[in-house]
C-alpha positions in Angstrom: 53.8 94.2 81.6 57.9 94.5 80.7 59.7 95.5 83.6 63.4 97.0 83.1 65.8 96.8 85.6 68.6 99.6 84.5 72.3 99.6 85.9 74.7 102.7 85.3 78.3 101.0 85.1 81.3 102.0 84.1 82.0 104.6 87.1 86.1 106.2 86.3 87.9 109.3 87.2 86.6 112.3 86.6 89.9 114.1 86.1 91.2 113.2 82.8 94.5 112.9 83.5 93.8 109.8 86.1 91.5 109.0 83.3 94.6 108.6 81.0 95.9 106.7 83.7 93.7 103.9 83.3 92.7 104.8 87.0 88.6 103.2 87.6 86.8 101.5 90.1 87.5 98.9 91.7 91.3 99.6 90.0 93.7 100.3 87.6 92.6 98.8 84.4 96.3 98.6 82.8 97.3 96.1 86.1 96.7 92.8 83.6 93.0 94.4 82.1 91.5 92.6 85.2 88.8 94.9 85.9 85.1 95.2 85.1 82.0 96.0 85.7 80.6 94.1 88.1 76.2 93.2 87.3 73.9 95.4 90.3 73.3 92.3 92.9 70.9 94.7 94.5 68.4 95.1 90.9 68.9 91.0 90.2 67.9 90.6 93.7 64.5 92.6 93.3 64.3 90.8 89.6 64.4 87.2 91.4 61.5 88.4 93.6 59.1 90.2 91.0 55.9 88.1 90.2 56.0 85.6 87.0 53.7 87.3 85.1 55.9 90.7 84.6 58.5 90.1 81.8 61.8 91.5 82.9 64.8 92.6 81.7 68.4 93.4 82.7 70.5 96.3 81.0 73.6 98.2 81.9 74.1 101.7 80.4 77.9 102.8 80.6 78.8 106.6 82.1 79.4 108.0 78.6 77.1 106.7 76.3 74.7 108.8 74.8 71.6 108.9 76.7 69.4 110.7 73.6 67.8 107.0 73.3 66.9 104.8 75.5 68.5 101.7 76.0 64.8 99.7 75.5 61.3 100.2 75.6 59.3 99.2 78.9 56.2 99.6 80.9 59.0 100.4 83.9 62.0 100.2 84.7 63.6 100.3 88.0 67.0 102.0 88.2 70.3 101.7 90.0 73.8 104.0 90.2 76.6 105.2 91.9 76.8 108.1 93.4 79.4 109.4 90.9 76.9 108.7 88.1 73.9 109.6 89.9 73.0 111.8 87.7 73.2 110.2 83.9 70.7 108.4 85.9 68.4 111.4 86.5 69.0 112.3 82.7 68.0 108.2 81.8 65.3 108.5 84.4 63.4 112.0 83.2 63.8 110.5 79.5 62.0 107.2 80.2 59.2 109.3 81.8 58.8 111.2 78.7 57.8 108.4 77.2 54.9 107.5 79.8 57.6 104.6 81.2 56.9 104.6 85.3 60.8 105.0 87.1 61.4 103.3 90.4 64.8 104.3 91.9 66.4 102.8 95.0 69.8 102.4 96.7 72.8 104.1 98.7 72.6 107.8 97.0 68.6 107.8 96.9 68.7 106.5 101.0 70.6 109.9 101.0 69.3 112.2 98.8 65.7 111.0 99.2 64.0 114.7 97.9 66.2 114.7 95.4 65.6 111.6 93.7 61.4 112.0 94.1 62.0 115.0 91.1 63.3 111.9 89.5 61.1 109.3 89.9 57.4 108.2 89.7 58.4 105.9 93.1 61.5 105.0 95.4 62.6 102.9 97.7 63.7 104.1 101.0 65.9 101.3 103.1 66.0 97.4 101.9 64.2 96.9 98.7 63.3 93.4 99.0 61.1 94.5 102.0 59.2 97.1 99.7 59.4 95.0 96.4 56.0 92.5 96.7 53.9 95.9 97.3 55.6 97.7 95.1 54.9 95.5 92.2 51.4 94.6 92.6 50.6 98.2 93.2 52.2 98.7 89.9 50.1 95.9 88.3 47.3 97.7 89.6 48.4 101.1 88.5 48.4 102.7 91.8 52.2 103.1 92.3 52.8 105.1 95.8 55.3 108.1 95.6 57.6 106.3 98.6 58.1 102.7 100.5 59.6 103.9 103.2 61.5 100.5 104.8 63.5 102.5 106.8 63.8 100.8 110.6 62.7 97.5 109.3 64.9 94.1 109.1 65.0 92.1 105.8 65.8 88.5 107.4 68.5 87.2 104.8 67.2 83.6 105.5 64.4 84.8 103.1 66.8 86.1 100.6 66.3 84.3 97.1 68.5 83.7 94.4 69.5 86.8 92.2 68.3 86.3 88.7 71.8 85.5 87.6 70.2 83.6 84.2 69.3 87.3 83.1 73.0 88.0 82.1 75.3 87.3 79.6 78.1 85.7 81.5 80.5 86.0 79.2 80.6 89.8 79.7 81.9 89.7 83.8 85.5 88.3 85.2 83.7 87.5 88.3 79.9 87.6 89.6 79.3 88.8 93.3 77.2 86.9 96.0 76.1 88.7 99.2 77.0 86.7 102.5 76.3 89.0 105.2 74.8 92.9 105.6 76.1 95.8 107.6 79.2 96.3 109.3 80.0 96.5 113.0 82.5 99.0 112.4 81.2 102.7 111.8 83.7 104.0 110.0 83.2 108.0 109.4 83.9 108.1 105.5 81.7 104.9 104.7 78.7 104.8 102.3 78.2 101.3 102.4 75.1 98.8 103.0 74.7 101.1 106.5 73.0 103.2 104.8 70.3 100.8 104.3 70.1 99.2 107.3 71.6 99.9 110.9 71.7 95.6 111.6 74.9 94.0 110.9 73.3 90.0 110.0 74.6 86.8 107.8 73.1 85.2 105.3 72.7 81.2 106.3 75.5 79.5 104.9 73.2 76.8 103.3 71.6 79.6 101.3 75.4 80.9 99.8 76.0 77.7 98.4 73.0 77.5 96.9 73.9 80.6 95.1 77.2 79.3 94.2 75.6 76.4 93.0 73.5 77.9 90.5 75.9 80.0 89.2 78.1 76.9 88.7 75.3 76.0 86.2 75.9 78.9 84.4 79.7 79.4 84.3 81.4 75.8 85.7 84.8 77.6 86.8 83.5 81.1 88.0 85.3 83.6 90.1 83.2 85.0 93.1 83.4 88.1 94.5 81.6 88.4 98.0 79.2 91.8 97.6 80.0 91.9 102.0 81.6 95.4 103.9 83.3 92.8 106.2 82.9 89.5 105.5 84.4 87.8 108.5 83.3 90.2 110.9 81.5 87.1 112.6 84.2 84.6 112.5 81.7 81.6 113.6 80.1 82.5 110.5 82.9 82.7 108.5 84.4 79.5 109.6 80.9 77.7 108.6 81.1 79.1 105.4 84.5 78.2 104.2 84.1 74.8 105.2 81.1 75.0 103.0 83.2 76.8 100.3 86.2 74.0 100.2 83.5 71.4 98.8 82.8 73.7 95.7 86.1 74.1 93.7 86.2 78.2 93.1 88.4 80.8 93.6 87.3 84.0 95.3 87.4 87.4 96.7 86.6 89.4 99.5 86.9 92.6 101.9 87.7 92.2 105.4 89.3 93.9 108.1 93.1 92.8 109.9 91.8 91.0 112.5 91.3 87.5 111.0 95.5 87.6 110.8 94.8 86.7 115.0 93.0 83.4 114.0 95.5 80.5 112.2 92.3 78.4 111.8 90.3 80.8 110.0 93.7 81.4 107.7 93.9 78.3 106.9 90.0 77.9 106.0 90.6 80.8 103.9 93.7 78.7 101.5 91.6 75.9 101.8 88.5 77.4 100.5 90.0 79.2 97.4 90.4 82.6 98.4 92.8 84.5 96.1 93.0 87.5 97.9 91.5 89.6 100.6 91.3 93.5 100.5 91.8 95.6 103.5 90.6 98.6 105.0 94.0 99.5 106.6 93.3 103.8 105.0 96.5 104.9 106.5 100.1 103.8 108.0 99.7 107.1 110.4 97.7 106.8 113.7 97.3 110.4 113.8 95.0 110.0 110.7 93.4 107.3 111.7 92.5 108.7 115.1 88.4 108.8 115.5 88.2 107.7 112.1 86.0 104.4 113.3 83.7 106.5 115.2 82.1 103.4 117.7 85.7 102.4 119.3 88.4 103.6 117.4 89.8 100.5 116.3 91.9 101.4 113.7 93.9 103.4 115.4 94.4 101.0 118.1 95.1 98.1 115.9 98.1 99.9 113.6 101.0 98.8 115.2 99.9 94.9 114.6 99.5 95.8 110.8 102.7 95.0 109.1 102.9 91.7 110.9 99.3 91.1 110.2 99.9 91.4 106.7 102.9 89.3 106.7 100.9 86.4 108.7 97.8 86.7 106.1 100.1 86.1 103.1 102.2 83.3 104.6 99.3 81.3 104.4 99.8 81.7 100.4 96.3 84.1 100.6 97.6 87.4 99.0 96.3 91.3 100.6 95.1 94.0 98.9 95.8 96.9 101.4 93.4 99.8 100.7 94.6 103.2 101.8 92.9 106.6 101.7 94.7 110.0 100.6 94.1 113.3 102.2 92.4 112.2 105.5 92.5 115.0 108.2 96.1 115.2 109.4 97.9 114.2 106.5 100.1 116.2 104.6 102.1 115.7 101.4 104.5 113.5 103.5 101.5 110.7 103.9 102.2 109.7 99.9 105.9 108.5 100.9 104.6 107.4 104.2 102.0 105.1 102.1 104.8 103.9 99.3 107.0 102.9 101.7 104.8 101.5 104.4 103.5 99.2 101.0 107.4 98.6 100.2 108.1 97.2 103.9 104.9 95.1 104.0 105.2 93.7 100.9 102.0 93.1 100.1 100.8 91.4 96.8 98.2 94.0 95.8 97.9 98.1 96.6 94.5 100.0 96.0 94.5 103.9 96.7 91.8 106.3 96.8 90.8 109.7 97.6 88.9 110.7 100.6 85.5 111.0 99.5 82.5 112.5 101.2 79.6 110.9 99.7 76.1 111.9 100.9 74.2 110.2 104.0 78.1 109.6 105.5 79.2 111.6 109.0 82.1 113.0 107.0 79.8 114.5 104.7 77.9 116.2 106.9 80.7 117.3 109.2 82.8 118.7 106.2 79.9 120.5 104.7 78.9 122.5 108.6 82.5 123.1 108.2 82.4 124.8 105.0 85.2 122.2 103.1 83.0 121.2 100.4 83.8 122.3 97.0 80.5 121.9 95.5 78.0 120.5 98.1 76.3 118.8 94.8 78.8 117.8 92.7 78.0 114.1 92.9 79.8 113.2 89.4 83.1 113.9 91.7 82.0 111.1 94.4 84.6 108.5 92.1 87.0 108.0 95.4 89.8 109.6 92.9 88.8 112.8 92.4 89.0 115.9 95.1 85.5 117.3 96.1 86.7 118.9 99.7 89.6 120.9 101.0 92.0 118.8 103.0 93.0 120.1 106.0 96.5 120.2 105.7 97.3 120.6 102.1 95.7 122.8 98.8 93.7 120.4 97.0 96.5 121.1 93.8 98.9 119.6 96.4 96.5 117.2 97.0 95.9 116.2 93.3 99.5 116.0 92.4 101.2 114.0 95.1 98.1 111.4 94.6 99.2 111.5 90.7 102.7 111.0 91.9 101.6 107.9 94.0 100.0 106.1 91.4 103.0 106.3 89.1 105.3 105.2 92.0 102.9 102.0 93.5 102.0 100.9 89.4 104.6 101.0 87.4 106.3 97.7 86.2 108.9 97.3 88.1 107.3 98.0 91.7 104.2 95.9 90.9 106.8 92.9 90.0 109.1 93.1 92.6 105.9 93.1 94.9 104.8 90.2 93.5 108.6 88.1 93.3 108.7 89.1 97.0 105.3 87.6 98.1 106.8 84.1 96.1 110.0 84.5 97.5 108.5 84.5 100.7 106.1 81.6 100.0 108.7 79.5 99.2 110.9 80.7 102.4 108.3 79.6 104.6 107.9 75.8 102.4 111.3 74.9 103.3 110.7 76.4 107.1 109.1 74.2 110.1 106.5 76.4 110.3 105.4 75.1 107.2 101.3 75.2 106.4 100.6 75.0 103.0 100.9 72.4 100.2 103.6 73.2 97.5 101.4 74.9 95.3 102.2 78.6 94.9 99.5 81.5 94.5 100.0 82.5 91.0 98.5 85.6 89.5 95.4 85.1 87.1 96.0 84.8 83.8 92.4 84.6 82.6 90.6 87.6 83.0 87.6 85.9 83.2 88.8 84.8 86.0 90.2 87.8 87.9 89.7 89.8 90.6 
């Protein structure tokens, strides 16, 4: 038996014009060609744990390729997309089944959609997949695939997690490969389609069994850049600190998301340098309280930590680790003012690295639901929108044109050459301020930005 396991990649604006701009996930691809696709963790994951006698296969089908043939022949395939491209993966899936090919689908949009994706499908998987997957598979050996494995309200223990089957790609096609340290988040942020969807525990992964990862995908590429596949990675800072003590033994460079709290811990900062992070994205979505009021639905503490921010992000980068502050466009009370508010809240913070995005109700999310009772969905189903940089709502206090312009506005104001270098002269400036200071922590090396793009986040 040859089982296929399918990634759609490649997810980019739908709105031509941002398309032109080069704007795709995770970022701009004209900021030093640094971005790309990043391999499904989740489908190597569930390759790592089929049986040895089923053949597999990895493949990644782009957005807009042409789907009239399938990318290869197998027995089944088991297949994995973003929202945004949800549907080429419907198209892919209904054409494999054509050809007698059994279609397993899984993941954040199916969690959501679940009836949906059953037109789809011969089989899916409802919660965490490695939970379903040794069933799964020798029900399918035995030809007796069920319609649903329903995991919902059970706990994968990550002690038991095994190596992804990194060997399956070619390396040479990734700037960095991801590793999963942790699941959940303990914040519950209102907009968030992340691993919540699939499981309502927050846990870590033991720290013996990330370095083992690393490990093995040192064998494959000796210098690699990781990218940690986490929605907070140091939400647990005992954790945390055990990890990057781990880390500072294994001579990478890496990436993460986190939230602003670790700038209230110096030792964890300095674990960070030590480690080899090159830069930490946060979550901060807006300079305004007002917007950010209720947004984390269990304590609001967002809102109540946005008066420490631009310190915070001064602290973080003193320690030579540069931010990548995330913000969010058109939350509920914003109004075309928020775009200069957000340009010059980035211009006072000075922060290396800027990421912008459209407020997006994705499917299985309370804002979803909320703005669809209240009527401010454009097209309850138009999932190929769900890119983070297209408008699929009506904002509360602006058109959606407005909306669509001043966000166009942004990104030629926060990317064009001369604010993205004087961004990045001001975070060495700074550096080397603080080397000549008495509150001196860090060696003489300066954080330079990657050349390689092999090597980039």
């Amino acid at each position: 038996m040859k089982l296929g396991f399918i990634a759609m990649s490649g997810v980019r604006a739908l709105n031509e014009e941002l398309t032109e701009l080069g704007l795709t996930l995770p970022g701009f691809v004209e900021r030093g060609k640094v971005i790309a696709s990043l391999p499904s963790l989740g489908l190597l994951t569930l390759a790592a744990l089929t049986p040895k006698e089923i053949e597999v296969q990895y493949c990644e089908v782009e957005k807009f390729n042409d789907l009239d043939e399938v990318p290869e022949q197998f027995d089944a395939v088991a297949i994995s997309s973003f929202t945004a491209q949800i549907k080429e993966a419907y198209c892919l899936a209904d054409k494999y089944r054509e050809k007698g090919t059994k279609v397993i689908m899984g993941g954040l949009h199916v969690n959501a959609m679940p009836e949906e994706a059953s037109i789809h499908a011969d089989a899916i998987v409802l919660g965490e997949g490695e939970l379903a997957w040794p069933t799964l598979t020798r029900d399918l050996q035995n030809n007796c695939l069920q319609s649903v494995y329903d995991m919902r309200g059970e706990n994968f223990d990550l002690s038991n997690a095994p190596i992804p089957r990194f060997d399956l790609l070619d390396i040479n096609k990734y700037n960095r490969l991801t590793v999963q340290t942790q699941r959940g988040c303990p914040h519950n942020c209102e907009f968030c389609a992340s691993s919540i969807l699939l499981t309502p525990h927050f846990k870590v992964k033991p720290v013996e069994k990330v370095i083992e990862e690393i490990q093995y995908i040192k064998k494959l590429w000796p210098k690699p850049f990781i990218e940690f596949a986490d929605d907070n990675t140091f939400a647990n800072k005992t954790h945390a600190k055990k990890l990057l003590r781990a880390l500072t033994k294994e001579d990478i460079r890496w990436f993460t998301e986190t939230d602003i709290s670790i700038a209230e811990d110096d030792e964890l900062l300095m674990l960070l340098r030590e480690s080899g992070c090159a830069q930490v994205l946060i979550g901060l979505e807006s300079p305004s309280k007002k917007s950010l009021d209720g947004l984390e639905l269990h304590s609001n503490w967002k809102a109540r930590q946005i008066e420490k921010n631009l310190d915070a992000i001064k602290k973080i980068q003193s320690y030579g680790i540069t931010v990548n502050g995330c913000f969010i466009l058109g939350l509920d009370g914003t109004d075309v003012n928020s775009f200069q508010e957000v340009l010059d809240f980035v211009q006072e913070s000075t922060m290396y690295e800027v990421q912008i995005t459209i407020q997006t109700p994705f499917p299985g999310t309370p804002l979803y639901d909320r703005l669809k009772s209240n009527a401010r969905l454009l097209d309850e189903r138009a999932w190929e929108t769900c890119t983070l940089f297209d408008v699929n709502f009506k904002p509360d206090s602006m058109s959606v044109k407005e909306l669509q312009n001043h966000f166009k506005w942004l990104i030629n104001e926060l990317y064009n050459e001369e604010r993205t270098m004087l961004r990045r002269q001001k975070f060495r400036s700074n550096l080397r301020k603080l080397k000549h200071s008495n509150i001196n922590r860090l060696s003489n090396k300066v954080v330079e930005p990657i050349k390689n793009p092999r090597a980039a986040f």
